[in-house]
C-alpha positions in Angstrom: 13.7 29.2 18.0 11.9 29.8 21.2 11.9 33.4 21.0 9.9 33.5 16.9 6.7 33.7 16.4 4.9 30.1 16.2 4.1 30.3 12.3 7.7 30.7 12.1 8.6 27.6 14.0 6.1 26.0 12.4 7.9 26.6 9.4 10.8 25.8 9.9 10.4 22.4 11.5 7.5 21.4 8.8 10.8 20.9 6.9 13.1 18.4 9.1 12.9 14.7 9.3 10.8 12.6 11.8 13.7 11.4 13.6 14.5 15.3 13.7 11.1 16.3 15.5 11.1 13.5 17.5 14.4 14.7 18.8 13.2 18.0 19.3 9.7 17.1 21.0 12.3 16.4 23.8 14.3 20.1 24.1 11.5 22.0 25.8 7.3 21.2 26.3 6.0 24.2 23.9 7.9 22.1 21.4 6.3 19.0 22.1 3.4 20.5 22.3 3.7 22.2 18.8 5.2 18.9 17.0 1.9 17.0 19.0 -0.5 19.0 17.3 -3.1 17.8 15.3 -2.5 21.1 12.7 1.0 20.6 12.3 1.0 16.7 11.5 -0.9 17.3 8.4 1.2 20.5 7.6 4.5 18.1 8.0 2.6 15.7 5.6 1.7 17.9 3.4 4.8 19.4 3.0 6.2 15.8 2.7 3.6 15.1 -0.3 4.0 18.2 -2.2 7.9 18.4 -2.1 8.7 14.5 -2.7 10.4 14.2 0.6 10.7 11.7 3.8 10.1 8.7 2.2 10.6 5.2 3.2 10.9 2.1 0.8 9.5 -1.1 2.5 10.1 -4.6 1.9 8.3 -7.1 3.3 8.6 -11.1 2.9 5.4 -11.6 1.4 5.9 -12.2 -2.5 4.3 -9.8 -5.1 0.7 -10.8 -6.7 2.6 -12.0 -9.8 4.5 -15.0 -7.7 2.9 -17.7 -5.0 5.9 -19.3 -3.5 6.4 -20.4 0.0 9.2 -18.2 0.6 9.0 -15.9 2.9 11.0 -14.3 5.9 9.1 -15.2 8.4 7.5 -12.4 8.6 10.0 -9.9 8.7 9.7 -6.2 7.1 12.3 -3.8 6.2 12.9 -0.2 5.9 15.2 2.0 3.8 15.5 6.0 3.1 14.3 6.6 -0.7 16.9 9.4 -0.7 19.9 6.5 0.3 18.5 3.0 -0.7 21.9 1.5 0.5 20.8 0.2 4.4 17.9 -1.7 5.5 16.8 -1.8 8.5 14.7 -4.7 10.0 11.1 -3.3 11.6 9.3 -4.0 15.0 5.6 -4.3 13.2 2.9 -5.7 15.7 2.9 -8.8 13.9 6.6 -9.7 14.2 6.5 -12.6 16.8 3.1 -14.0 15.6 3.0 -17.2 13.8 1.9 -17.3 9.8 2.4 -14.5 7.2 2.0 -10.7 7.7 1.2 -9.0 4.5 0.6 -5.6 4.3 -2.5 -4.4 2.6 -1.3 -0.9 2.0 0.1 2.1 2.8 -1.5 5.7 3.4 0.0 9.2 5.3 2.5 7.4 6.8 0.6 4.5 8.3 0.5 0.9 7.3 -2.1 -1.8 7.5 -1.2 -5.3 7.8 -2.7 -8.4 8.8 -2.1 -12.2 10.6 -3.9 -15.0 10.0 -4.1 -15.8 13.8 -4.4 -12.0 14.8 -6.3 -9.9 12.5 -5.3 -6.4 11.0 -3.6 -4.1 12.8 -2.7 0.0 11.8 0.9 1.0 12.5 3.0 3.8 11.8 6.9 3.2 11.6 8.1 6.0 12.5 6.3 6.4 15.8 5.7 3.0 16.2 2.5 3.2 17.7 -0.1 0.5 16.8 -3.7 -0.6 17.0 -4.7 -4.3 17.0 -8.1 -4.0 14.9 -10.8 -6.9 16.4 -11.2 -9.9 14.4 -13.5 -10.4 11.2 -16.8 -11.4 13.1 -16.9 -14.8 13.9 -20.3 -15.9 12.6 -19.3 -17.4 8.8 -21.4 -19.8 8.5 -20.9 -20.4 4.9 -17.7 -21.4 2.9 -15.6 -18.7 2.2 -14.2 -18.2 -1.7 -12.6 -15.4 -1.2 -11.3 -12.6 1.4 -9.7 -9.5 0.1 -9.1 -6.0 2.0 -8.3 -2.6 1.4 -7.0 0.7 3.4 -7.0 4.4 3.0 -7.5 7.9 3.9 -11.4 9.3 3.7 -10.2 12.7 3.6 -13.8 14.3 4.0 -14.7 12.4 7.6 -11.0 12.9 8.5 -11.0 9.4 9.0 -9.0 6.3 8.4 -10.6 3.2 7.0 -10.3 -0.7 6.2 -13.0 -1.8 3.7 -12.8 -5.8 3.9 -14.8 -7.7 1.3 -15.8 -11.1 1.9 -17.4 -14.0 -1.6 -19.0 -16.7 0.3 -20.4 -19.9 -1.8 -23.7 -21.2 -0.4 -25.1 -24.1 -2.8 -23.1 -23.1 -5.4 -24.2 -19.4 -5.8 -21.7 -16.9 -4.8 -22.7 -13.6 -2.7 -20.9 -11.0 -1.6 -20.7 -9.2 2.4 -18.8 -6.0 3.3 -17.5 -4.3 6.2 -16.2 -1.2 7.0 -13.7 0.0 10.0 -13.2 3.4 11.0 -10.6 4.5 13.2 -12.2 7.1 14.7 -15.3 5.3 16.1 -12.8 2.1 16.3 -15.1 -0.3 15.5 -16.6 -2.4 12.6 -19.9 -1.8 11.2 -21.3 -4.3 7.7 -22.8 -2.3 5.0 -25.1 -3.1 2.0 -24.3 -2.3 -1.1 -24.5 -4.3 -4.6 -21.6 -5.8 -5.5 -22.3 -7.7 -8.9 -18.6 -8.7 -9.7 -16.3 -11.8 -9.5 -12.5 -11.5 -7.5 -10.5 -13.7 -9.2 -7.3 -13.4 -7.4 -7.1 -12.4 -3.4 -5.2 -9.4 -4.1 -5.8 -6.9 -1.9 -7.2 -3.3 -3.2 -4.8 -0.3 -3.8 -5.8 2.6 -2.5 -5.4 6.0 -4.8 -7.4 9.7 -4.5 -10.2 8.7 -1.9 -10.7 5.1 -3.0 -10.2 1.6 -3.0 -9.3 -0.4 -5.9 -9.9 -3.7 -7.2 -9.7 -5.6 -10.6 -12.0 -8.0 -11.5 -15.1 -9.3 -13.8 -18.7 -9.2 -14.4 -18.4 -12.4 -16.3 -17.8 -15.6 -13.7 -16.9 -17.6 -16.7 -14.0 -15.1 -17.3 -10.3 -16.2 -16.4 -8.6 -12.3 -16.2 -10.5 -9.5 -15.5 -12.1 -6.8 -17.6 -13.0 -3.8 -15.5 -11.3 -2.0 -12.1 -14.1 -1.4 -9.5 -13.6 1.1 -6.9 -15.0 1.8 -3.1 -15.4 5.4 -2.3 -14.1 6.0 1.4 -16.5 8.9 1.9 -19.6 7.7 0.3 -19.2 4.2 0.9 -20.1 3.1 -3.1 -19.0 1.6 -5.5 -18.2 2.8 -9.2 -16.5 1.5 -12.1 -13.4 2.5 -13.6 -12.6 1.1 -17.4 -9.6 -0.2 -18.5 -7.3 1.6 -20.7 -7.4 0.9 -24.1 -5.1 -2.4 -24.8 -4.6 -3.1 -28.5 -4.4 -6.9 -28.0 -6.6 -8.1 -24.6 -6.0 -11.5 -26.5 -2.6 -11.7 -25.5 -2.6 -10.1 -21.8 -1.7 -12.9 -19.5 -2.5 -11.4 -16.1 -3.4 -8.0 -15.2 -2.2 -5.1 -11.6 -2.9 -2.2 -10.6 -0.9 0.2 -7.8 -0.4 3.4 -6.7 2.3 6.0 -8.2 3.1 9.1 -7.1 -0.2 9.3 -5.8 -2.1 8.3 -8.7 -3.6 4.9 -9.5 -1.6 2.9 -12.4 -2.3 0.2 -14.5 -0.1 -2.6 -16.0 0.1 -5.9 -17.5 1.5 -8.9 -18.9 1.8 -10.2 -22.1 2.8 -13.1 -24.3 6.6 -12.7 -24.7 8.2 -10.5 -26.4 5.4 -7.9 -26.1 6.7 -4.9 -23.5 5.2 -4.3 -19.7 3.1 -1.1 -20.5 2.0 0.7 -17.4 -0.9 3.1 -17.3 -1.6 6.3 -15.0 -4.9 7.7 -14.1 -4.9 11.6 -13.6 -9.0 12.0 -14.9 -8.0 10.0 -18.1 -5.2 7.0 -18.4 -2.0 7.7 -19.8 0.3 5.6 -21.0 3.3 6.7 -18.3 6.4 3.5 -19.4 6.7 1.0 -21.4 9.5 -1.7 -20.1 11.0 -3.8 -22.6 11.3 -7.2 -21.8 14.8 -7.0 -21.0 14.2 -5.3 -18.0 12.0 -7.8 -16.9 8.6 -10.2 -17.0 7.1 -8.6 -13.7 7.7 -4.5 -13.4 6.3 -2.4 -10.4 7.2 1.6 -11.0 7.8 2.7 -7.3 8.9 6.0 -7.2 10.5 9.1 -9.0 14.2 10.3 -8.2 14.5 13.5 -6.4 15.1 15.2 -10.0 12.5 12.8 -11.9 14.6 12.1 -14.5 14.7 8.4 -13.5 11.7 6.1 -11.6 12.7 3.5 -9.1 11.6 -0.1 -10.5 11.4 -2.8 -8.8 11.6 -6.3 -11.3 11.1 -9.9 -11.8 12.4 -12.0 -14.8 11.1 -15.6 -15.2 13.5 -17.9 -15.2 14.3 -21.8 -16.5 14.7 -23.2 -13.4 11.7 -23.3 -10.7 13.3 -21.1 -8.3 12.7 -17.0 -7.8 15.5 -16.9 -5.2 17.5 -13.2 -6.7 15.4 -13.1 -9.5 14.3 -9.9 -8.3 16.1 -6.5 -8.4 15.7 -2.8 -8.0 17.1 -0.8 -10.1 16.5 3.4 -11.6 14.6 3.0 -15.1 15.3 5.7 -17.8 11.9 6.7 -19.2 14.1 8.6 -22.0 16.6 5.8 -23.0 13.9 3.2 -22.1 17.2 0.8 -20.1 17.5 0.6 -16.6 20.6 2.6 -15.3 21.5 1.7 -12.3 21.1 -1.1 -10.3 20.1 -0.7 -6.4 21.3 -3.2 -3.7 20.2 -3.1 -0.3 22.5 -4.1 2.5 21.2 -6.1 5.3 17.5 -7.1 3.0 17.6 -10.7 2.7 17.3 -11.7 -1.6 14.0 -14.1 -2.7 10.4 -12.9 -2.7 9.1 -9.6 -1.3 6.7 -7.2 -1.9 7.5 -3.1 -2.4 6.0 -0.3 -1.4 6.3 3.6 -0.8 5.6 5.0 2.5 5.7 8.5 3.5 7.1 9.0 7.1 4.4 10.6 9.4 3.5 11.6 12.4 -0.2 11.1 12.1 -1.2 9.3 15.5 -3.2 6.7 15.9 -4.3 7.6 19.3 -5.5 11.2 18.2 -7.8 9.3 15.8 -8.9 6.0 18.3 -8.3 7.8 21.7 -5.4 7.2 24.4 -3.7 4.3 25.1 -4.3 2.8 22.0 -1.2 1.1 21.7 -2.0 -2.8 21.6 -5.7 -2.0 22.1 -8.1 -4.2 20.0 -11.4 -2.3 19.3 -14.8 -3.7 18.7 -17.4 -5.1 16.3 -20.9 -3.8 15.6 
């Protein structure tokens, strides 16, 4: 390969595995060079994207929105090939030896955000395992705090990573709203005004989905599920609303999600028994994607399509008699023809009880072309 031209070796490696390139960025220096490149990351990932390929299902041991349960693995997170889903393999995330949960907020070109109540948020890729220890949420709260909820993405215009965090304080009963943005690429934190005229009612954090951040929640305080998705635009900074799809029977919905798949943003809900788990995708109008009988389950998050998308990778909860979720949950390949689930998956090595899913592609975007050099552990700064 050191003989062809570079768009050839470009090429060709744009097609192999991380673990693959990272092997090679050791054979000769024009190779590192080439696999270093700013130009052929987002080539890689874009190849990764288009054709389906190099992804990682993680499982971390912070329970879905659905449960609140105080079991968790201590923080642990796994990792297992989409193609294989037989091997898990336990993760070195920044927040691994830190006291208290570490949930992850979300996912995005390969990297994840997660945070630590005692340590903040931090941006980590996986695969390279490189890292960036965001500073703390400034420390002047003066007010009580109702609720703190956070979201990450890509804004693909600035070339720039973000976390938008969005913070309902309560001062003499009135509620208001502050927000803050951080951008990886001046690594620092900066507040913003905008209106914000809505009421969280769970501390979910957003899911992010073609340039934005997403959120449910209400315009009515006096409201006990939400009636509208709001969303934060990563370029312009705004927010806008996005309507529900049409639901036949609000009356009967119990609690309400939304999450990102294939790419898209999707919608789903819960019902009074025995009505089915209906889940929603939005490509410029919803669509109603699956509908999951209750057989398959009470709590039903669509993760991914198989390689030859006959088949989507589910990942379930059924409610049970007894007040205990341990092995309640199971992941298993849903039929969207049949409507049954096929085949059950188990994961060797994944401890069973409460855990939260999520796709991830593996990247080599680098946090250090974004932030600078030697940002491993580095915290940045507020302003």
């Amino acid at each position: 390969m050191a003989g062809l031209p570079t768009d050839i070796n470009i090429d060709i490696l744009s097609r192999l595995s991380i673990k693959c390139l990272l092997r090679f960025k050791c054979a000769s220096k024009s190779f590192c060079s080439l696999i270093d490149s700013q130009e052929f990351i987002k080539i890689h990932l874009k190849r990764s994207i288009e054709t389906n390929s190099n992804l990682s299902l993680i499982l971390s041991g912070t329970p879905a929105p659905i449960l609140l349960s105080s079991r968790y693995w201590g923080g642990k997170i796994f990792s297992t090939s989409l193609d294989s889903l037989n091997l898990g393999v336990e993760l070195d995330h920044p927040f691994k030896n830190c006291k208290g949960r570490a949930p992850i907020i979300d996912s995005c070109n390969g990297l994840i955000a997660l945070k630590n109540d005692e340590n903040g948020i931090a941006f980590w890729n996986p695969s390279t395992k490189e890292h960036l220890i965001l500073p703390k949420f400034w420390g002047d709260l003066k007010d009580k705090v109702y609720m703190v909820v956070d979201g990450f993405g890509y804004d693909a215009v600035n070339d720039d990573y973000k976390v938008f965090r969005l913070v309902q304080f309560v001062r003499e009963n009135v509620k208001y709203t502050e927000v803050s943005v951080y951008s990886l690429r001046s690594n620092s934190w900066r507040r913003i005004r905008v209106d914000f005229p809505y009421y969280i009612l769970h501390g979910w954090d957003g899911t992010f989905a073609d340039g934005h951040v997403h959120w449910l929640v209400t315009n009515n305080p006096k409201d006990d599920i939400e009636n509208l998705i709001v969303a934060f635009n990563l370029e312009s900074e705004e927010f806008q609303e996005v309507p529900l799809p049409h639901l036949e029977d609000k009356k009967n919905v119990l609690v309400m999600f939304v999450g990102n798949f294939s790419g898209c943003l999707y919608f789903s809900c819960l019902c009074n028994y025995p009505q089915p788990v209906d889940i929603w995708v939005l490509k410029g109008c919803w669509t109603k994607a699956f509908s999951f009988h209750r057989s398959v389950g009470d709590y039903v998050k669509a993760l991914a399509y198989s390689k030859s998308e006959d088949k989507v990778l589910v990942d379930k909860f059924k409610y049970g008699e007894e007040d205990d979720d341990i092995n309640r949950w199971e992941l298993c390949w849903y039929d969207p023809q049949s409507q049954r689930a096929a085949d059950q998956v188990t994961i060797h090595g994944v401890p069973q009880g409460c855990r939260d899913t999520l796709v991830c592609v593996d990247s080599l975007v680098s946090l250090a072309a974004y932030a600078g050099r030697g940002v491993a552990g580095r915290e940045g700064r507020m302003s």
